[in-house]
MIZAGU-467513 format. One record per residue (C-alpha): x, y, z; residue number from 0; residue in one letter. Coordinates in steps of 0.2 Angstrom, whole numbers, plus 5000, padded with zeros to 4 digits. Example, Ala and Ser with C-alpha at 12.3 -4.5 7.8 and 13.67 -1.06 7.14 Angstrom:
% MIZAGU-467513
[rec [5062 4978 5039] 0 "A"],
[rec [5068 4995 5036] 1 "S"],
//
This chain:
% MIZAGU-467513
[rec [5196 4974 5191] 0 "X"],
[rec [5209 4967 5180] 1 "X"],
[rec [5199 4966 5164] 2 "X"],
[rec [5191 4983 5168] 3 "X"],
[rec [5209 4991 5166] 4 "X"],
[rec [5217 4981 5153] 5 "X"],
[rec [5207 4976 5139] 6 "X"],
[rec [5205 4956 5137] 7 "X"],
[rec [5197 4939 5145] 8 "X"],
[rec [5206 4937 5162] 9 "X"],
[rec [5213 4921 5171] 10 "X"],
[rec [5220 4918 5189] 11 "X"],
[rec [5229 4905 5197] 12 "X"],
[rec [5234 4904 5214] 13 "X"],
[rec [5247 4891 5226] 14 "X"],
[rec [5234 4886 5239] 15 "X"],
[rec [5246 4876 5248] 16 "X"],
[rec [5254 4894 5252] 17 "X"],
[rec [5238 4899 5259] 18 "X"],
[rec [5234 4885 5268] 19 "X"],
[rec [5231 4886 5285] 20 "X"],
[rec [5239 4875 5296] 21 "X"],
[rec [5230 4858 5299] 22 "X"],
[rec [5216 4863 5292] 23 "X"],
[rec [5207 4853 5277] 24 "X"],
[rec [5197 4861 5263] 25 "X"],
[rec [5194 4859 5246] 26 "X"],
[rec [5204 4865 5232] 27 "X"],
[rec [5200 4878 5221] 28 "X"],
[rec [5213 4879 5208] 29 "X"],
[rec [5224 4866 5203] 30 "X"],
[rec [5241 4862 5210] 31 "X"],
[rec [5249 4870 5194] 32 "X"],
[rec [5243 4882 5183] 33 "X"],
[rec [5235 4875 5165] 34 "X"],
[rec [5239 4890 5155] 35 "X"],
[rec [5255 4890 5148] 36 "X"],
[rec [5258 4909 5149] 37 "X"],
[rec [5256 4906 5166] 38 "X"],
[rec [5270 4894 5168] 39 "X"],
[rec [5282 4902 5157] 40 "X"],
[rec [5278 4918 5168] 41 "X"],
[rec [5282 4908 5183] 42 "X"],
[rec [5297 4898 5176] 43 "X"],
[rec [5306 4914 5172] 44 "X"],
[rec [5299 4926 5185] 45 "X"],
[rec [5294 4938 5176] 46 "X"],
[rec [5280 4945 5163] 47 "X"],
[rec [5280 4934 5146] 48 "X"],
[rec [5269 4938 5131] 49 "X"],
[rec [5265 4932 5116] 50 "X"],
[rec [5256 4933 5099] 51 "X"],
[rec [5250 4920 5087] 52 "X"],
[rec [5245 4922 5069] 53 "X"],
[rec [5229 4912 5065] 54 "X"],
[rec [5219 4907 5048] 55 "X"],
[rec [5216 4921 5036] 56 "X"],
[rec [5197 4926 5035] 57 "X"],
[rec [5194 4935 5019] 58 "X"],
[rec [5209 4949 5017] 59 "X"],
[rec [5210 4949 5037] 60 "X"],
[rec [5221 4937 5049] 61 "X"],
[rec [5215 4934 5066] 62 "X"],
[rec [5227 4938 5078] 63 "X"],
[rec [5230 4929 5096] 64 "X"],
[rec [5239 4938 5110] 65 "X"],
[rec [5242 4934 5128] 66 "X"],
[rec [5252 4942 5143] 67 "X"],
[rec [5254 4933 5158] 68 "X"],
[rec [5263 4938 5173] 69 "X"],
[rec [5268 4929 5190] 70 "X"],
[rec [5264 4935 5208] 71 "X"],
[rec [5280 4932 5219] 72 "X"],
[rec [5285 4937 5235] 73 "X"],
[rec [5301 4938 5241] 74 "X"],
[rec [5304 4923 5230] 75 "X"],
[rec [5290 4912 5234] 76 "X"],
[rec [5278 4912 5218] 77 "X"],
[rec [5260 4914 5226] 78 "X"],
[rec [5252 4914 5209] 79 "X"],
[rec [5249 4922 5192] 80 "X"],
[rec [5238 4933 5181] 81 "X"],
[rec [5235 4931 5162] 82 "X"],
[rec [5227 4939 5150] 83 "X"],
[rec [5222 4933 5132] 84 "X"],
[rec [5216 4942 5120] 85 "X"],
[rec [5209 4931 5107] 86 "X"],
[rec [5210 4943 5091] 87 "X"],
[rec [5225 4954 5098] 88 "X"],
[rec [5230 4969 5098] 89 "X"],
[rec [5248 4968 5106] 90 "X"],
[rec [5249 4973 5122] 91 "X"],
[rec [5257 4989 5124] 92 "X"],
[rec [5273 4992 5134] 93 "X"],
[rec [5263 5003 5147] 94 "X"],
[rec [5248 4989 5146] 95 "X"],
[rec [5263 4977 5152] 96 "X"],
[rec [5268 4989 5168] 97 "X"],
[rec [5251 4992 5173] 98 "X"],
[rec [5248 4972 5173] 99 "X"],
[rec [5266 4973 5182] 100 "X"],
[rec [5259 4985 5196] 101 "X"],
[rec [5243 4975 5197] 102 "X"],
[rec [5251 4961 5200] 103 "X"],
[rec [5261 4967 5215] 104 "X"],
[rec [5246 4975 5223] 105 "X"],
[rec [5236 4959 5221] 106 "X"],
[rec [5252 4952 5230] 107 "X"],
[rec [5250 4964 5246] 108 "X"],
[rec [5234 4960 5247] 109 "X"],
[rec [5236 4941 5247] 110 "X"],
[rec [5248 4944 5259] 111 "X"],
[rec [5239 4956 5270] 112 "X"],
[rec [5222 4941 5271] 113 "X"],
[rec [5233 4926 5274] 114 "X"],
[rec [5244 4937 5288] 115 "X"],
[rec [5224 4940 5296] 116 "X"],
[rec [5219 4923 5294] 117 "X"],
[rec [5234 4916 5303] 118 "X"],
[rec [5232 4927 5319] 119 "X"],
[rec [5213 4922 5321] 120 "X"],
[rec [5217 4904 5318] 121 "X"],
[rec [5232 4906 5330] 122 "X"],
[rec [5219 4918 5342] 123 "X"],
[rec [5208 4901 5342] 124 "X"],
[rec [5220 4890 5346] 125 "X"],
[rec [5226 4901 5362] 126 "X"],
[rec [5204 4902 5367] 127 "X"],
[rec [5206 4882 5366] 128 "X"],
[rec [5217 4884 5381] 129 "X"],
[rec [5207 4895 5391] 130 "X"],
[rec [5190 4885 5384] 131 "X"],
[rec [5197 4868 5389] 132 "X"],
[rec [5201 4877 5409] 133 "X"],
[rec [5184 4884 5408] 134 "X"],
[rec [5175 4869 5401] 135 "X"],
[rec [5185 4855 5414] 136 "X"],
[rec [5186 4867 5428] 137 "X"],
[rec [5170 4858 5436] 138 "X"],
[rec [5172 4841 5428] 139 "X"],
[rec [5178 4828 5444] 140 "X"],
[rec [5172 4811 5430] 141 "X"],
[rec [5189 4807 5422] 142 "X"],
[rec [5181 4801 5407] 143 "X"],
[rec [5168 4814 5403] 144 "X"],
[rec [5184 4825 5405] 145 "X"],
[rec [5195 4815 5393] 146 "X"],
[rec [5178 4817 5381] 147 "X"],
[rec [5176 4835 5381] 148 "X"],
[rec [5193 4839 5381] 149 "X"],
[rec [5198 4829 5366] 150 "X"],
[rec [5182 4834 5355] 151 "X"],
[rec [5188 4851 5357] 152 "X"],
[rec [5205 4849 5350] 153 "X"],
[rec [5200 4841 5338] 154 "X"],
[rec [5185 4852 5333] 155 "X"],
[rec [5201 4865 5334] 156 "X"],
[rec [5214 4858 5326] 157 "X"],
[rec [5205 4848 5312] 158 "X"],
[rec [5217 4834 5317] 159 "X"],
[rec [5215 4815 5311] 160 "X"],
[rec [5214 4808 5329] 161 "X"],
[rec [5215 4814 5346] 162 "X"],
[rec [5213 4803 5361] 163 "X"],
[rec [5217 4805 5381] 164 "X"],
[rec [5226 4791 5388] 165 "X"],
[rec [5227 4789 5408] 166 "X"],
[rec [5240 4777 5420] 167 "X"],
[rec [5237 4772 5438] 168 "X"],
[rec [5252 4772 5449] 169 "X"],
[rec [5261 4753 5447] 170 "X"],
[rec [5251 4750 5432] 171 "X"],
[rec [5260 4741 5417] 172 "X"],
[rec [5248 4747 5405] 173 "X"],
[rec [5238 4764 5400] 174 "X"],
[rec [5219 4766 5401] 175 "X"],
[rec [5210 4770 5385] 176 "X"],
[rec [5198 4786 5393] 177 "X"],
[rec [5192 4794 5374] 178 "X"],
[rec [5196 4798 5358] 179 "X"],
[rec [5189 4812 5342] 180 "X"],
[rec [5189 4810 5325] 181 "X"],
[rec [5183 4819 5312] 182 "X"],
[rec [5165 4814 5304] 183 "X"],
[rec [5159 4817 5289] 184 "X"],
[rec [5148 4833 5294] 185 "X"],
[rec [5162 4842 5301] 186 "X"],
[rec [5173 4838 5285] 187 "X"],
[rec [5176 4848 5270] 188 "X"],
[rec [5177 4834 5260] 189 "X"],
[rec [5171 4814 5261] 190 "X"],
[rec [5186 4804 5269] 191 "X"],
[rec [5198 4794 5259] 192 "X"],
[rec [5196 4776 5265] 193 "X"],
[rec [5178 4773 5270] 194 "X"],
[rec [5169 4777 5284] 195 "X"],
[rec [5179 4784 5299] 196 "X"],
[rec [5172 4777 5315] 197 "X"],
[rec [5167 4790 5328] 198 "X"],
[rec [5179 4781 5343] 199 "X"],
[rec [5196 4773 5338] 200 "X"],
[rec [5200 4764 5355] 201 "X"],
[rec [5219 4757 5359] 202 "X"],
[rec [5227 4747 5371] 203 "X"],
[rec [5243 4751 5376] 204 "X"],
[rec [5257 4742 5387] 205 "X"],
[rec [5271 4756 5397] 206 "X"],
[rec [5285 4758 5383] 207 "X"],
[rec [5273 4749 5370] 208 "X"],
[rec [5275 4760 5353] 209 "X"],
[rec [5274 4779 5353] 210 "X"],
[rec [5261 4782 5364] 211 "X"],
[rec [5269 4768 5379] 212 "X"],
[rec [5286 4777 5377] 213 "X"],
[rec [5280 4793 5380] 214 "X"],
[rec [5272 4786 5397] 215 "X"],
[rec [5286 4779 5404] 216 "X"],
[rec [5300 4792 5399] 217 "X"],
[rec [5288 4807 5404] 218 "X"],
[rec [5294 4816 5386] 219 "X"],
[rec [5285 4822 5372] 220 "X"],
[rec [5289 4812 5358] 221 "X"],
[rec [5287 4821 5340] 222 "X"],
[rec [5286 4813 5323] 223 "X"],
[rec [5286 4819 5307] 224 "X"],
[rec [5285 4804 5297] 225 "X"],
[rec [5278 4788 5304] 226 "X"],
[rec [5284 4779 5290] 227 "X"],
[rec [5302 4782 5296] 228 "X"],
[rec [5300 4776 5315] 229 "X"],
[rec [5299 4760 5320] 230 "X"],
[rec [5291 4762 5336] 231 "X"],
[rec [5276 4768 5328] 232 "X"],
[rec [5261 4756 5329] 233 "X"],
[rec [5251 4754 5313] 234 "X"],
[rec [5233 4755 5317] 235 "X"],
[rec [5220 4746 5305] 236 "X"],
[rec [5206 4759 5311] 237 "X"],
[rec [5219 4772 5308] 238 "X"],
[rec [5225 4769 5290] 239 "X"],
[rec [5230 4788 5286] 240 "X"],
[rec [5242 4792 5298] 241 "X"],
[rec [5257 4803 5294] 242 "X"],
[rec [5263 4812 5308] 243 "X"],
[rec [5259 4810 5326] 244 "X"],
[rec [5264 4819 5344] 245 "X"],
[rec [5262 4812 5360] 246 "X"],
[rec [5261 4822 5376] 247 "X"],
[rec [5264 4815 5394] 248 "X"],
[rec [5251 4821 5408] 249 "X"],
[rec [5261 4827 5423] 250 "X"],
[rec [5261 4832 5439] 251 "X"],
[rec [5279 4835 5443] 252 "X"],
[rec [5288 4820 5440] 253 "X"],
[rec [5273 4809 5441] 254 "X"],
[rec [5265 4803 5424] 255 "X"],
[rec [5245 4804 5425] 256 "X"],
[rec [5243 4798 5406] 257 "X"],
[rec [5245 4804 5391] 258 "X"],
[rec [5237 4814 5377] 259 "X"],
[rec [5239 4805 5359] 260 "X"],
[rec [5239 4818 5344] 261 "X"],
[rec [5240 4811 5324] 262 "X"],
[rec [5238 4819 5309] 263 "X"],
[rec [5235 4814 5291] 264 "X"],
[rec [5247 4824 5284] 265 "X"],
[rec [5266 4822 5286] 266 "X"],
[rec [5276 4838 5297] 267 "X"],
[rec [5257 4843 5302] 268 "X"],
[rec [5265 4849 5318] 269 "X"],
[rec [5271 4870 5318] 270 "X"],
[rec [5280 4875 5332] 271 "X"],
[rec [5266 4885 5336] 272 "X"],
[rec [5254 4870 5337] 273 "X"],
[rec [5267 4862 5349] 274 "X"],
[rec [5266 4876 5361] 275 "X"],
[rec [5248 4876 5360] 276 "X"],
[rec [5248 4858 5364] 277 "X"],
[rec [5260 4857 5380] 278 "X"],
[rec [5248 4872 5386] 279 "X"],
[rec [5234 4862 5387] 280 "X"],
[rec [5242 4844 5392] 281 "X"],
[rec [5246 4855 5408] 282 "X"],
[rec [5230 4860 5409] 283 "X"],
[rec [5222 4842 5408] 284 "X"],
[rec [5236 4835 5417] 285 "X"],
[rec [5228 4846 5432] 286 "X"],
[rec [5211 4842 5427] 287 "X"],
[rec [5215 4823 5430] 288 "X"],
[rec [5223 4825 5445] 289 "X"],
[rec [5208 4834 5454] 290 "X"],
[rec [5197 4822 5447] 291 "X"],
[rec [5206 4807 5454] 292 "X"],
[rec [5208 4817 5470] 293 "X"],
[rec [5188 4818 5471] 294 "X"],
[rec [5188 4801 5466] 295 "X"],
[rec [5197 4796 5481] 296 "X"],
[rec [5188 4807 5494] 297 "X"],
[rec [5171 4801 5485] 298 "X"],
[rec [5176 4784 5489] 299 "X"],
[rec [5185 4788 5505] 300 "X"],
[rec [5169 4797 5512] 301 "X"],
[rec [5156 4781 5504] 302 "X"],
[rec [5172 4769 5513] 303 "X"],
[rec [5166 4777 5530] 304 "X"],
[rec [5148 4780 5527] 305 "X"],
[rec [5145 4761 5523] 306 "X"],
[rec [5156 4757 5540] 307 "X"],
[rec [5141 4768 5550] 308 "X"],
[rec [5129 4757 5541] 309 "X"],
[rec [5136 4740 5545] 310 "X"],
[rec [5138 4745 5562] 311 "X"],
[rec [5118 4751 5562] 312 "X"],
[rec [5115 4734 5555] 313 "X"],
[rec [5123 4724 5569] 314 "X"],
[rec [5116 4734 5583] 315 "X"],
[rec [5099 4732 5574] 316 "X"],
[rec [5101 4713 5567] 317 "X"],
[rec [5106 4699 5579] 318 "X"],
[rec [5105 4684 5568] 319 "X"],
[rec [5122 4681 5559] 320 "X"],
[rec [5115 4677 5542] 321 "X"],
[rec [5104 4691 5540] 322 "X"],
[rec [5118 4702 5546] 323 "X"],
[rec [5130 4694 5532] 324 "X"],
[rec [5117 4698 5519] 325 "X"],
[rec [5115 4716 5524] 326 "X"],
[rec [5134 4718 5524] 327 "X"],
[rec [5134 4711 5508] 328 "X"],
[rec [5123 4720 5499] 329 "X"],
[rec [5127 4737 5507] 330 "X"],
[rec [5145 4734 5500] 331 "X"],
[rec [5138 4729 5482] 332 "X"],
[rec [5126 4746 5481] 333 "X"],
[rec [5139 4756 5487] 334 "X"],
[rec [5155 4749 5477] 335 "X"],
[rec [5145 4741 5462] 336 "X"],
[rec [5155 4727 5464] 337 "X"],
[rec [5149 4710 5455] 338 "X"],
[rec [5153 4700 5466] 339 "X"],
[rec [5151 4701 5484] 340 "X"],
[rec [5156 4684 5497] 341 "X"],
[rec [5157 4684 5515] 342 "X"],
[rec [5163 4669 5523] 343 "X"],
//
């Protein structure tokens, strides 16, 4: 549109790290600064910078170089800039100038306008995760196949680095790996950094062992911005690119059903908004888990009684002590799964 109005060869530049949605990795388009130096001059003084070079004569001519570059700012944030070159002149006229001026500014708005949609229909995305995750666990009484669908989708969400769902038994000393996402190379813009990612990242974790063990026994979320600068963050060899991380407690009241573990590869990855999103759906699991270990314990509460009515079947059916012990015992392994089962 640019060229078709003012006469010239036209080049853009734009800050992507402005545009950039939260969390969210893809590849770069432009540069981190501009090339041009029209463009940084622009950009450097704020305002519209031109210039003309004289070149070799040719015959009884002398080619002429021109350019006019000017910045795209909003309220004092520089979102990019326009230039124009025009590589055997003429000067720009003054009215040439106000048009690229006004041009500018309307690319502006409409930068501006896009990022402002973008933004709500990430944000929109993030709020369906909540109501996804409800839906998606509502049903689910296995812990772990809840802990793996519920940290894929977070992850698939947020494009984080590594997510993973933690749980603690009451009177446990130490946390319980139940899953963990990552992202692969297929669901990446972009090949990762330091070799191949592995699809699970387990961890064992003591209570009050590093971030994630502090956040278990205090019941807190613990935030940082820069795991270089705390010491109670663990470095994980499986986990090189680390930069930020947030760690969630699971609760039911005061109780602490585990924890869910959030790290990103980027430092301050964590918007207020994320956090909001995040404390949303640790409720949500925290619930999730809780119903699942209360089906747990009926389910095993109900197979507790129903192996009782066996072995009392047995002995009204078995009067020899030994064959009675072997039934016993291998009701009580097929219905506990239990290695090992001795009766003496």
């Amino acid at each position: 549109m640019t060229s078709r109005l003012v006469n010239g060869d036209v080049d853009l530049w734009l800050d992507e790290k402005v545009f950039h949605l939260p969390t969210l990795e893809t590849e770069n388009v432009f540069p981190e600064q501009p090339e041009l130096k029209g463009m940084q001059r622009a950009l450097k003084a704020g305002q519209v910078r031109t210039r003309q070079r004289r070149g070799k004569s040719t015959g009884n001519r002398i080619s002429r170089e021109t350019w006019a570059a000017v910045p795209m700012i909003e309220h004092g944030l520089a979102l990019g800039a326009i230039q124009i070159t025009r590589k055997k002149g003429p000067e720009f006229k003054q009215a040439e100038l106000d048009l690229l001026e006004r041009l500018a500014g309307a690319v502006v708005v409409s930068l501006i306008a896009s990022h402002r949609v973008a933004v709500e229909r990430f944000r929109l995305n993030q709020l369906n995760l909540v109501r996804e995750v409800s839906a998606q666990i509502a049903n689910v009484l296995n812990v772990n196949e809840l802990a793996s669908r519920v940290t894929e989708l977070i992850q698939q969400t947020f494009h984080y680095y590594y997510v993973a769902l933690f749980t603690l038994q009451d009177g446990s000393s130490s946390l319980r790996f139940r899953s963990s996402a990552v992202p692969t190379a297929s669901r990446k813009a972009r090949a990762p950094r330091k070799g191949k990612r592995k699809t699970v990242v387990t961890m064992e974790v003591e209570l009050g062992q590093g971030l994630v063990g502090q956040a278990a026994a205090e019941g807190e979320r613990i935030l940082v911005n820069d795991v270089r600068q705390d010491p109670r963050y663990r470095f994980i060899d499986n986990l090189p690119e680390t930069c930020s991380e947030v760690v969630l407690p699971l609760k039911m009241g005061e109780r602490v059903l585990g924890v869910l573990d959030i790290q990103s590869d980027q430092p301050n990855a964590f918007h207020p908004n994320d956090l909001l999103i995040l404390s949303a759906l640790a409720d949500t699991i925290a619930r999730a888990v809780e119903g699942a270990r209360l089906y747990s314990d009926l389910r095993r509460r109900a197979d507790q009684l129903a192996l009782i009515a066996e072995v009392s079947k047995s002995v009204s059916s078995s009067l020899e002590l030994k064959t009675l012990m072997n039934n016993v015992a291998a009701l009580t392994h097929d219905r506990f799964g239990y290695l090992y089962v001795h009766l003496f």
